[in-house]
N, C-alpha and C positions, 0 to 999 in steps of 0.2 A: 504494500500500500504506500502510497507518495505519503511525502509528509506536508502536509496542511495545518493550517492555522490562521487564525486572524488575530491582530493585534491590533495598539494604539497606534496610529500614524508618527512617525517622524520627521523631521528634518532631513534625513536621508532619500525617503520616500518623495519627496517633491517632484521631483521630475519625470518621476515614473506616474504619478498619478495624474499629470498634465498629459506624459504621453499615451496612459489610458482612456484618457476622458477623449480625448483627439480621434485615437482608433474608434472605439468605442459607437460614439456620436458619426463618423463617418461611413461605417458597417452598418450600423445597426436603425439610424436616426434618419435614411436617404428617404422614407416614405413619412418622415414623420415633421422635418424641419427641411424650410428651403435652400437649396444648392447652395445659395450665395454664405451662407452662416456657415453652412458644411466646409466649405472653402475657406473661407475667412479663419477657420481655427486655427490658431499657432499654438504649439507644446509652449515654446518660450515665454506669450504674453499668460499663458495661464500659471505657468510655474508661479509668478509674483500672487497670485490669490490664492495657489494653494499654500505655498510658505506662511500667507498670515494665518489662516485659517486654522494649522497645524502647529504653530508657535504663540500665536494670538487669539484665541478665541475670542470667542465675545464672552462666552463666560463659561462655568465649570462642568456647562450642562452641554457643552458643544462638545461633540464628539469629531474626530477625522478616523474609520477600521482599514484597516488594509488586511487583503485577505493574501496570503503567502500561500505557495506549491512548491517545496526544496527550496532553490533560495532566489526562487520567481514571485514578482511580487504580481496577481493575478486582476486585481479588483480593489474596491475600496466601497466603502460609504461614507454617508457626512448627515448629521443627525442633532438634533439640538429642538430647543422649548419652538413649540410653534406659535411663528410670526403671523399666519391667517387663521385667526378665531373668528367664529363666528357666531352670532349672538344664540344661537339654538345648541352648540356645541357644550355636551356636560365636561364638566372638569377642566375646562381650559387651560389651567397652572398644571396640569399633571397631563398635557398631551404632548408627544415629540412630535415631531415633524420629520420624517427622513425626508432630506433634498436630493438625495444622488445615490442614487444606489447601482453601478455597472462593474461587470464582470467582462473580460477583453475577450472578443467573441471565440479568438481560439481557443482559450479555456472554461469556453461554456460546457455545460451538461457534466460538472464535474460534483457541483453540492457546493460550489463557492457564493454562489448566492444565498442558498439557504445557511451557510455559515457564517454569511454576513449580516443576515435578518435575524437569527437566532443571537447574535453577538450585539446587535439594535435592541434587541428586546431585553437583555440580561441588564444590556447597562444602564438602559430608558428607566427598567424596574430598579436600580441600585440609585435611582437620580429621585425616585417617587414618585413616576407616572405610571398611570394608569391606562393611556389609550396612546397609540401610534396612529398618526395618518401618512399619507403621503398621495401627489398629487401624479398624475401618469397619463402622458399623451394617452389621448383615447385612440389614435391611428397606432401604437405602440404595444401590439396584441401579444408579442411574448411576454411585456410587463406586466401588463395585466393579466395574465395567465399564469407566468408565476407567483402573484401575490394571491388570486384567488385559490393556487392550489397549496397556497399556506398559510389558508382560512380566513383571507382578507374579503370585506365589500364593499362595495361602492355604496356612499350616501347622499346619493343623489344629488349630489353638488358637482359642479364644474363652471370653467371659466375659459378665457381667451385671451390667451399671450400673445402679446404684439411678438414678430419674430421675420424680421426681415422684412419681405412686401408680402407677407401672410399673415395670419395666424395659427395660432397652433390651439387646440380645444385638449383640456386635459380631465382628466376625472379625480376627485379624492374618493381615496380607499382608506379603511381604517380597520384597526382592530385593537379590541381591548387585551390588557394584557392581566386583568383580572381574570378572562373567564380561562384563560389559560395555565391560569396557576391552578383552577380549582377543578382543572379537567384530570 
């Protein structure tokens, strides 16, 4: 068996997870975001907002996971208190938000995503929340596919991100992580 793991992001980790998020969005994001963005990605200008992000949080509750294969660094998340509450939303102070969650598509179908979401939910629960959401192009059918096949749903919310000369329509999913501790 490979050896796998996910851990906290580092300082090290920056550039690899600039040059994941580039692959990533370029493979997998061509039906989902316009050419022009697709193209416009640079590893380089992203490295400077993964560095803050991984040295600077905004606070103690922001997370950066990198998910490791032997001493490949595969995927990442980035997770923290969610910034869209919305007025019907229970628990607001106890919800995450995962903002990114990609696994590099060559090493998909390995369990790196479910060890990324599983490593979201241990530390979400070690921070005091209660529910996780996260927002997911709706044209984005593996995302969504694999959050609902790890008990996620959609709450019938969604929105429209300016994104080049389109937009992009995204769905929130959520799941609590109460009913999971008590499954």
């Amino acid at each position: 068996m490979a050896d796998v793991s996910v851990r906290p992001a580092n300082p090290g980790d920056v550039a690899e997870l600039a040059r994941i998020q580039v692959v990533s969005w370029q493979t997998g994001y061509a039906a989902v975001l316009p050419t022009e963005i697709l193209n416009s990605l640079q590893a380089s200008e992203l490295a400077a907002a993964w560095t803050a992000a991984v040295t600077q949080p905004p606070s103690s509750r922001h997370h950066v996971m990198v998910a490791t294969e032997g001493d490949w660094r595969v995927g990442f998340s980035v997770f923290g208190p969610d910034d869209d509450v919305q007025p019907e939303d229970p628990s607001p102070d106890r919800t995450v938000s995962i903002t990114l969650l990609l696994v590099e598509p060559r090493w998909g179908r390995r369990g790196h995503g479910s060890r990324l979401l599983a490593a979201v939910a241990d530390l979400a629960a070690l921070d005091g929340a209660d529910r996780l959401v996260a927002w997911v192009p709706a044209a984005d059918t593996a995302s969504l596919e694999f959050y609902r096949s790890a008990g996620w749903e959609t709450d019938g919310l969604q929105r429209v991100l300016a994104a080049g000369s389109a937009g992009v329509t995204e769905l929130r999913l959520h799941a609590s992580l109460t009913d999971a501790a008590t499954e």
